[in-house]
DSSP file (Angstrom, degrees, kcal/mol; ACC not computed):
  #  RESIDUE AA STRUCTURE BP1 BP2  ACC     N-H-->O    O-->H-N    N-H-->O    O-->H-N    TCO  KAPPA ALPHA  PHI   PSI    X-CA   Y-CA   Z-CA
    1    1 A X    >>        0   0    0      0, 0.0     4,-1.5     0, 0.0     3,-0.9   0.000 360.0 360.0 360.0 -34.0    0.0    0.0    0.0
    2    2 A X  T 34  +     0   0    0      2,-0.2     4,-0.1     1,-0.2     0, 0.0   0.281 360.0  49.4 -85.7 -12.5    2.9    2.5    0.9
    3    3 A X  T 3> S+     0   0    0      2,-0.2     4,-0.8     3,-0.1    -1,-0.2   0.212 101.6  61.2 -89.8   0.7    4.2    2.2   -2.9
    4    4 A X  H <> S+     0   0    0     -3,-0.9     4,-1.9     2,-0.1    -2,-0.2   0.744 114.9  36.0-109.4 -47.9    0.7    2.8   -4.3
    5    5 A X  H  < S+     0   0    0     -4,-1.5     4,-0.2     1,-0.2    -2,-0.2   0.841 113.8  52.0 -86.4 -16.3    1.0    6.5   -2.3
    6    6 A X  H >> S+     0   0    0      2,-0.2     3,-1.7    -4,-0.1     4,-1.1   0.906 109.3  52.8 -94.7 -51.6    4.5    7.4   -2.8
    7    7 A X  H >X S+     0   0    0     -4,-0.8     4,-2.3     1,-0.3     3,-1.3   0.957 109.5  48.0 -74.7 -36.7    4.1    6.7   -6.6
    8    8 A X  H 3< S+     0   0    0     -4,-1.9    -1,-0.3     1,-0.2    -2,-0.2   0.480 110.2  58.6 -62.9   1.9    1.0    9.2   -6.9
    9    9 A X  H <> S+     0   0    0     -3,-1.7     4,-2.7    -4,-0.2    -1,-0.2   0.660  99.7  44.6 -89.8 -12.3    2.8   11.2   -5.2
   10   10 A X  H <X S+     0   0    0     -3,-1.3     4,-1.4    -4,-1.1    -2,-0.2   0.631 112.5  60.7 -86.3 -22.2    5.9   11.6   -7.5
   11   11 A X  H  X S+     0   0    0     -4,-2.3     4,-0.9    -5,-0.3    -1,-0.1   0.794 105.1  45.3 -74.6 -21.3    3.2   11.9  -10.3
   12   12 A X  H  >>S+     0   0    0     -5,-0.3     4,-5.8     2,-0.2     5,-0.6   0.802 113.7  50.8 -82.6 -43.8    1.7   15.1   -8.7
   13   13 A X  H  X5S+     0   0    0     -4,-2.7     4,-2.0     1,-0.2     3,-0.3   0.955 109.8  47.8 -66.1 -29.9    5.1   16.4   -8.2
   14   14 A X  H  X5S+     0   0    0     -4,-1.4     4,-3.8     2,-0.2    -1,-0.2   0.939 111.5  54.1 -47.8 -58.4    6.1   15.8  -11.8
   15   15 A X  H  X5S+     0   0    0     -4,-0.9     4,-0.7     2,-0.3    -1,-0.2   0.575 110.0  43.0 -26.7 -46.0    2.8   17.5  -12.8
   16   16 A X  H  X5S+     0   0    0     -4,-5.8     4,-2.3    -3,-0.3     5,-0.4   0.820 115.2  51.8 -88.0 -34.9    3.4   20.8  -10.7
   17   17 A X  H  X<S+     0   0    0     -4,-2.0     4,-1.5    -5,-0.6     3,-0.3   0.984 105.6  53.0 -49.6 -60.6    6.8   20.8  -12.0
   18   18 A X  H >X S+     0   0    0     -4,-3.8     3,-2.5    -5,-0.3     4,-0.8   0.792 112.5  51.4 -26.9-107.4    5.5   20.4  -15.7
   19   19 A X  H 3< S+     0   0    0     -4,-0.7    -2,-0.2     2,-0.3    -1,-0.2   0.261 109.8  39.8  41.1 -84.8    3.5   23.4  -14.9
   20   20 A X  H 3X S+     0   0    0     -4,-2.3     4,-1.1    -3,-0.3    -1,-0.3   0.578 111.7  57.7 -62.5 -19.9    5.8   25.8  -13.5
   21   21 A X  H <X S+     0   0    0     -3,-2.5     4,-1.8    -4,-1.5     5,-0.3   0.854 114.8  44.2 -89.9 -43.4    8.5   24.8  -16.1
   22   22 A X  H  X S+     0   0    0     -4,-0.8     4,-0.7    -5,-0.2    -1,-0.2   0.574 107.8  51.3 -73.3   1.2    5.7   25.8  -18.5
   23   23 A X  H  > S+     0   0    0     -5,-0.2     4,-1.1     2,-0.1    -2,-0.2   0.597 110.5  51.9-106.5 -24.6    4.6   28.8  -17.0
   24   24 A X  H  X S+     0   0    0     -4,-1.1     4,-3.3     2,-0.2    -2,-0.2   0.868 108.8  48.8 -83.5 -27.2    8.4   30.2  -16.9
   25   25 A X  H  X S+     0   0    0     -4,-1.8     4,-2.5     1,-0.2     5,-0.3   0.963 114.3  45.8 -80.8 -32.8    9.2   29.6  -20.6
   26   26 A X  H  < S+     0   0    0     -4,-0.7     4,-0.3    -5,-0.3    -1,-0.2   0.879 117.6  47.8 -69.7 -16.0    5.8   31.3  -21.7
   27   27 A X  H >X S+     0   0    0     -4,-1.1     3,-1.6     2,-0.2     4,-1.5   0.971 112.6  44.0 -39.8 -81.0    6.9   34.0  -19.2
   28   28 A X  H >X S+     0   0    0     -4,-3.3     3,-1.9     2,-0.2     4,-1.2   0.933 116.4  51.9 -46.7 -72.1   10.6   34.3  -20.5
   29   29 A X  H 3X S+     0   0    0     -4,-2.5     4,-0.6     1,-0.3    -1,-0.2   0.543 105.9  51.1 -75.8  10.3    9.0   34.3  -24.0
   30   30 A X  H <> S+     0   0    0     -3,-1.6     4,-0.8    -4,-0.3    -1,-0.3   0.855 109.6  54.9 -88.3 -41.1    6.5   37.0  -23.2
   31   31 A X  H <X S+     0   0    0     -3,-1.9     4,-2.5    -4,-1.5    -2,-0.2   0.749 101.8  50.1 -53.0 -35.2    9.2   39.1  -22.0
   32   32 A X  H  < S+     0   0    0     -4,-1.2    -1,-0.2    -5,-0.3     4,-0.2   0.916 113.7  45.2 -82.5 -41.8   11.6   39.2  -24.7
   33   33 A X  H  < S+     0   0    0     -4,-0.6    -1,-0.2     2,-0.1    -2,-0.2   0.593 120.1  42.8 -60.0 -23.0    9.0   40.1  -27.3
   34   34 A X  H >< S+     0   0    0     -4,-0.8     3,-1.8     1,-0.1     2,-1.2   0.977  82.2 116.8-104.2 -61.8    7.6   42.7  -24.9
   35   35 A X  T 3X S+     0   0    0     -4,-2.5     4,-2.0     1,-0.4     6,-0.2  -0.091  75.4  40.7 101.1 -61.9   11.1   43.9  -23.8
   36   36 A X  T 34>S+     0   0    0     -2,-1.2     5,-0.8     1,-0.2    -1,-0.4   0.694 115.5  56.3 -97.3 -12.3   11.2   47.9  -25.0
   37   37 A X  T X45S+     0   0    0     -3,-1.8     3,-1.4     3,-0.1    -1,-0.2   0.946 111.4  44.9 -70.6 -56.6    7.4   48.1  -23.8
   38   38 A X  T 345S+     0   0    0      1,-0.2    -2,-0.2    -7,-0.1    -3,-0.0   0.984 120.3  31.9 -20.0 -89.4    8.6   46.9  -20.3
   39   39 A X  T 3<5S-     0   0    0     -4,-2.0    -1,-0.2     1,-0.1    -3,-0.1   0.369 106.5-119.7 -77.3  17.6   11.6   48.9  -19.5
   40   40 A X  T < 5 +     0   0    0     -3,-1.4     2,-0.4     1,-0.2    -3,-0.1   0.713  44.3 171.2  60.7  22.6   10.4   52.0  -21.5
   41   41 A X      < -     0   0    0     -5,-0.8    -1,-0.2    -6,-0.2    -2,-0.1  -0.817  18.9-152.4-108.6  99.2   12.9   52.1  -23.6
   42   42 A X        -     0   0    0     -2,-0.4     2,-0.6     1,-0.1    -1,-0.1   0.059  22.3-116.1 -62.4 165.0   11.9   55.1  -26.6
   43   43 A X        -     0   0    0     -2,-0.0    -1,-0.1     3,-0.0     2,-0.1  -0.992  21.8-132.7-116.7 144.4   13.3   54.7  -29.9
   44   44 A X        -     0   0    0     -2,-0.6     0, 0.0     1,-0.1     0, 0.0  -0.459  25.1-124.3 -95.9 143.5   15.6   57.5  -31.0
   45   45 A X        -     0   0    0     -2,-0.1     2,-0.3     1,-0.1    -1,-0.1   0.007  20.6-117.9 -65.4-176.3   14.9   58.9  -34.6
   46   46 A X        -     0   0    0     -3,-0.1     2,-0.3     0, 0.0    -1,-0.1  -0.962  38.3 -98.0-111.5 177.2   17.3   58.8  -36.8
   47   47 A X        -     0   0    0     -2,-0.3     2,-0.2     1,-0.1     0, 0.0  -0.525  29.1-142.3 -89.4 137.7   18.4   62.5  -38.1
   48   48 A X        -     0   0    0     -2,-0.3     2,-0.3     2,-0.0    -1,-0.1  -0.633   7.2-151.1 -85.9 146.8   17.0   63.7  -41.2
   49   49 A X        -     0   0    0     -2,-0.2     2,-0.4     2,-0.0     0, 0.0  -0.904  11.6-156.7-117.6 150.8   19.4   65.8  -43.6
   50   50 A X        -     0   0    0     -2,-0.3     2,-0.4     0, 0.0    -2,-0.0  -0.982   6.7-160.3-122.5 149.1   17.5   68.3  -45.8
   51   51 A X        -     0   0    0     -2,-0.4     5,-0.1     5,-0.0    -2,-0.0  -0.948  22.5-119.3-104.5 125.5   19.1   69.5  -49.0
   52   52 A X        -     0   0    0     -2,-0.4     0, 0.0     1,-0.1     0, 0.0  -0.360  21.0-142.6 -65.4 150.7   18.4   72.6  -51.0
   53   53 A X  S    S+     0   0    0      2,-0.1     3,-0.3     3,-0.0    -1,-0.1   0.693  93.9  60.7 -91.6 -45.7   17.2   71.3  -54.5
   54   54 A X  S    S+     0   0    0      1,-0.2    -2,-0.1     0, 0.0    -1,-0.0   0.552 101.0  54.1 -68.0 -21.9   19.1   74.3  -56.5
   55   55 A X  S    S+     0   0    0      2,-0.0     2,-0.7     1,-0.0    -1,-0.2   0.323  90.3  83.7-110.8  32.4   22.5   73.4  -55.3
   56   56 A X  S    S-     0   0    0     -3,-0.3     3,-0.1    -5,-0.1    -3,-0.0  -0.930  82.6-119.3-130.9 159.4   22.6   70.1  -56.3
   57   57 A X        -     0   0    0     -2,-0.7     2,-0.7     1,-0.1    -2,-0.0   0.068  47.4 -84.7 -68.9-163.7   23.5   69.1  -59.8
   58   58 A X        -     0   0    0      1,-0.2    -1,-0.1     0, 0.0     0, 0.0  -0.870  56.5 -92.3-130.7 102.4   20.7   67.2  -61.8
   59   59 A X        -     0   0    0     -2,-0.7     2,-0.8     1,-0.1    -1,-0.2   0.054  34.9-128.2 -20.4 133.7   20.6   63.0  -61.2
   60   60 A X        -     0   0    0      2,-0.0     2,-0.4     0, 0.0    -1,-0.1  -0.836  20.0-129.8 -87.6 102.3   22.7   60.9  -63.6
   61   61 A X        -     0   0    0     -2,-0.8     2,-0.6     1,-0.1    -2,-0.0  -0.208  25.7-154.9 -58.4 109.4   20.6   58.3  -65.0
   62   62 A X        -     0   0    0     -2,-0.4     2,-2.6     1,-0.0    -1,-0.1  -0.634  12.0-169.7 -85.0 112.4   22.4   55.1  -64.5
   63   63 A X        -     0   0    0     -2,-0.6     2,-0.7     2,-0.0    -1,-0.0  -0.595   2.1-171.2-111.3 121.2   21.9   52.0  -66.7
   64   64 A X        -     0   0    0     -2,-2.6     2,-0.4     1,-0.1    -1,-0.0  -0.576   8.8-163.6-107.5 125.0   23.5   48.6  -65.7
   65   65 A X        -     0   0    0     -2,-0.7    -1,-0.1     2,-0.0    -2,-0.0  -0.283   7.3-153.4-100.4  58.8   23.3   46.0  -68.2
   66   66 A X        -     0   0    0     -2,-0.4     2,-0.5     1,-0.1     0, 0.0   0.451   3.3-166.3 -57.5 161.0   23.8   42.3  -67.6
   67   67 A X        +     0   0    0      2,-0.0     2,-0.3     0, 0.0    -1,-0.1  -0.931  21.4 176.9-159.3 117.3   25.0   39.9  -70.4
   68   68 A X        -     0   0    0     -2,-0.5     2,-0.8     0, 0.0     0, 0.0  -0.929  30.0-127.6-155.8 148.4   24.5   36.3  -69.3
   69   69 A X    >   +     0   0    0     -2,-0.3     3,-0.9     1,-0.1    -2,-0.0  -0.711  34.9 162.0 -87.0  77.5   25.1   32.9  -71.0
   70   70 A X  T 3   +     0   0    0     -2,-0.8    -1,-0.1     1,-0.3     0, 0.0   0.376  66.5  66.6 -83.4  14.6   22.1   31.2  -70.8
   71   71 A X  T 3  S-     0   0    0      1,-0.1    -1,-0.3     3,-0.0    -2,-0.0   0.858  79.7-173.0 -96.7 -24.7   22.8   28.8  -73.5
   72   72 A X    <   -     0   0    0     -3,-0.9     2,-0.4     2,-0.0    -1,-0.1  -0.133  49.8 -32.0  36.7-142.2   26.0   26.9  -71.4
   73   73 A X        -     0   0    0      1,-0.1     0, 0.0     2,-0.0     0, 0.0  -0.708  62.9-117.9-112.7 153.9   27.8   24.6  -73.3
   74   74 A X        -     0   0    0     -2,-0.4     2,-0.4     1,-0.1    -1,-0.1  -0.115  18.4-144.5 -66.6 171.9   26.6   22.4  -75.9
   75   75 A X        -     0   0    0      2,-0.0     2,-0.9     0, 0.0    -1,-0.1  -0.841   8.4-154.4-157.8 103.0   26.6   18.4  -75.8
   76   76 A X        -     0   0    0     -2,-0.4     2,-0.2     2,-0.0    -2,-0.0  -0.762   9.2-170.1 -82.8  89.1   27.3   16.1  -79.1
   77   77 A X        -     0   0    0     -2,-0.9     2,-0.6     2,-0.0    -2,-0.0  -0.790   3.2-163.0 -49.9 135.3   25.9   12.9  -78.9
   78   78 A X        -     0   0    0     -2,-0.2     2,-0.5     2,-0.0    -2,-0.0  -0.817   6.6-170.4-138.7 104.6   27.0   10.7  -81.6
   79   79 A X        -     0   0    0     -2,-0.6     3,-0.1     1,-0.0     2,-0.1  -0.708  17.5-125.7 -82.0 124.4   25.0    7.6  -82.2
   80   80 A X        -     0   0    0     -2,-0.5    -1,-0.0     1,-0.2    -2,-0.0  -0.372  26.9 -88.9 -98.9-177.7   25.9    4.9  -84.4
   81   81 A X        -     0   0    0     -2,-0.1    -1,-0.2     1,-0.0     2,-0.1   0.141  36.9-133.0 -23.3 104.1   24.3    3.2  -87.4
   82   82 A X        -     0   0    0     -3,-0.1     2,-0.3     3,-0.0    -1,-0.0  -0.601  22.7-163.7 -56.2 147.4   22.2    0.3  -86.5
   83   83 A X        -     0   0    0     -2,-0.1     2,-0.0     0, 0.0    -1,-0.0  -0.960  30.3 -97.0-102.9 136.4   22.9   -2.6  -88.7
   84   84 A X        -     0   0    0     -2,-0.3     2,-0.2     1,-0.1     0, 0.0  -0.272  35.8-129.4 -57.4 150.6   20.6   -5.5  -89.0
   85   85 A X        -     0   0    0     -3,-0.0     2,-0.4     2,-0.0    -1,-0.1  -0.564  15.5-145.4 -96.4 154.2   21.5   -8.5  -86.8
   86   86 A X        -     0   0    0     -2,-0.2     2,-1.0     2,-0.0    -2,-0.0  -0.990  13.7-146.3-130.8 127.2   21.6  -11.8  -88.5
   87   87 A X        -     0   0    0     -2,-0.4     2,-1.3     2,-0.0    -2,-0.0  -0.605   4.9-152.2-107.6 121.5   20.6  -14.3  -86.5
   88   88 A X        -     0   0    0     -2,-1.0     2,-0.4     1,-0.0    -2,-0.0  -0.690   7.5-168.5-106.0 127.5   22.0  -17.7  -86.6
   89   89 A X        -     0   0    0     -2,-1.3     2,-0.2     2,-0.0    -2,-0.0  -0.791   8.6-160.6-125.3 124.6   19.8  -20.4  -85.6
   90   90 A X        -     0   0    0     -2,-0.4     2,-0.3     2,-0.0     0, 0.0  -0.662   7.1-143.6 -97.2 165.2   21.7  -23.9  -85.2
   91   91 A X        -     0   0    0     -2,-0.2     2,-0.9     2,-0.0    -2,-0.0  -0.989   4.6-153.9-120.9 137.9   19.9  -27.5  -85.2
   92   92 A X        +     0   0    0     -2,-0.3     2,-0.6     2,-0.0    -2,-0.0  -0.833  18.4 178.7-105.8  85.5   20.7  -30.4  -83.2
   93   93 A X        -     0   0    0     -2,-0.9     2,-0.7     2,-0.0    -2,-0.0  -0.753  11.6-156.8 -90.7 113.7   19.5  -33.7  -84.9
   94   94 A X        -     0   0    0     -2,-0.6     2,-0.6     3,-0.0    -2,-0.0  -0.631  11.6-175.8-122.0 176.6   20.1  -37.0  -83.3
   95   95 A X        -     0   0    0     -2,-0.7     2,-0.2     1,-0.0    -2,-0.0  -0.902  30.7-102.5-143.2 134.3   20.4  -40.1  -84.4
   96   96 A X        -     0   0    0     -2,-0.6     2,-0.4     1,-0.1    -1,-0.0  -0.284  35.7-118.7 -49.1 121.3   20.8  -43.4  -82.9
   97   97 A X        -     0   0    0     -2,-0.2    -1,-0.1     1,-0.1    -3,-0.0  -0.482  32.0-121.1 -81.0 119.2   24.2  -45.0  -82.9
   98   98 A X        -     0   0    0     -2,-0.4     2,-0.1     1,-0.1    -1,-0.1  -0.402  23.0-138.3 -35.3 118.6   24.2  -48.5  -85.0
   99   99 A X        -     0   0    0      1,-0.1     2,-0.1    -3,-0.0    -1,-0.1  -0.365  17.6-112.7 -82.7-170.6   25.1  -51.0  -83.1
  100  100 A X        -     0   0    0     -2,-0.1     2,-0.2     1,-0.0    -1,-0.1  -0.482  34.7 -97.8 -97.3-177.9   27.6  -53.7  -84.5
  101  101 A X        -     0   0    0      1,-0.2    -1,-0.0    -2,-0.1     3,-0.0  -0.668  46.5 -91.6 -81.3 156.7   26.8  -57.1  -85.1
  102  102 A X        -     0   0    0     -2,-0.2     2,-0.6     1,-0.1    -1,-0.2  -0.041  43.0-115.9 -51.9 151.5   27.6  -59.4  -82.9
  103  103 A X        -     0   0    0     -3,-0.1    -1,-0.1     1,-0.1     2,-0.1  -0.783  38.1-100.3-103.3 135.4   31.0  -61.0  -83.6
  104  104 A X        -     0   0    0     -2,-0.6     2,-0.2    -3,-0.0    -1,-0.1  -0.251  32.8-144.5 -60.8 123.2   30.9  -64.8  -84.4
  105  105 A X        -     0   0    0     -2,-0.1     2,-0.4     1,-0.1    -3,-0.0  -0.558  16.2-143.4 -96.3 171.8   31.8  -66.9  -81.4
  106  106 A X        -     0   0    0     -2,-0.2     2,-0.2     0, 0.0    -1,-0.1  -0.982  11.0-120.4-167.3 118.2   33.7  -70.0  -82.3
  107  107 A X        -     0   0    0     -2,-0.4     2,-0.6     1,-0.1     0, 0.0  -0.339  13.5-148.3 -65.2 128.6   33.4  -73.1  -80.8
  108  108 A X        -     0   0    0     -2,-0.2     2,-0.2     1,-0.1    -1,-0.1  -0.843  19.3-121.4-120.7 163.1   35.9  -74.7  -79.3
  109  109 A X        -     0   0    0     -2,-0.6     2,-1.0     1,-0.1    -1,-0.1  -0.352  29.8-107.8 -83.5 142.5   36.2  -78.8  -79.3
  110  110 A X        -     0   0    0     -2,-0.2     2,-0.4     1,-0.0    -1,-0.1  -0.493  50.2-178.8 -75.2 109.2   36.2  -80.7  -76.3
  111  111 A X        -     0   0    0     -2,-1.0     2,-0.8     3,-0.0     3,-0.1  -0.811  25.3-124.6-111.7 147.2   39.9  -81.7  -76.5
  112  112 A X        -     0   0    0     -2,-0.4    -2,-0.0     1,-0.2     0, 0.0  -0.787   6.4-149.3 -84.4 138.8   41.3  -83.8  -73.9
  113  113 A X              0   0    0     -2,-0.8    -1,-0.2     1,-0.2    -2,-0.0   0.941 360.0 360.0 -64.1 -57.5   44.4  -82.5  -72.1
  114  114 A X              0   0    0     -3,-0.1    -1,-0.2     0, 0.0    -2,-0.0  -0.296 360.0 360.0 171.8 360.0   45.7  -86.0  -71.5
C-alpha cells in the first residue's frame, strides 16, 4: 500500500513541476517580445538631412546591363548506325548409334588334355 501512495505522489510532483516549467518559458518568452514596452525604452529617430534642390547638380541616370550565357555549353551525342543483326539459328539432330553385329563366337572342341 505505501508504494501505491509514494508513486501518486511523485506523479503530482512531476505534474506541478511540468506546470511551472511551463509557465516560466511562456513567461521568458513574453518578456523578450515585450522587452522595449517593459523597460520604457523610446526609440531614437534617426536625423534627417535636408538639402536645398538648387545646389545640387541634376541626377545621372544610370543603366546597368547584364550579359548572361544562358545557353552553357553544348553536348554532341554521336549515335551509331544500326545494322541488322543476323541471327544464326543452329539445329541439333540425333540419331541413334548402330550398333555392330555381334561378332561370331567360335566353338571350341572338347579336346582332352591327357
Amino acid at each position: 500500500m505505501k508504494e501505491v501512495v509514494e508513486e501518486g505522489m511523485s506523479n503530482l510532483k512531476k505534474t506541478i513541476i511540468g506546470i511551472l516549467t511551463t509557465a516560466l518559458t511562456a513567461a521568458g518568452a513574453y518578456v523578450t517580445t515585450h522587452i522595449d514596452q517593459l523597460f520604457d525604452a523610446e526609440e531614437e529617430a534617426a536625423p534627417i538631412e535636408q538639402v536645398d534642390q538648387a545646389s545640387e547638380p541634376a541626377p545621372v541616370e544610370q543603366k546597368a546591363e547584364q550579359n548572361v550565357n544562358v545557353q552553357g555549353p553544348t553536348i554532341n551525342l554521336t549515335i551509331p548506325q544500326q545494322q541488322p543483326q543476323t541471327r544464326v539459328i543452329e539445329r541439333v539432330i540425333e540419331k541413334p548409334v548402330a550398333t555392330p553385329a555381334p561378332a561370331p563366337v567360335k566353338e571350341v572342341e572338347d579336346e582332352d588334355p591327357w
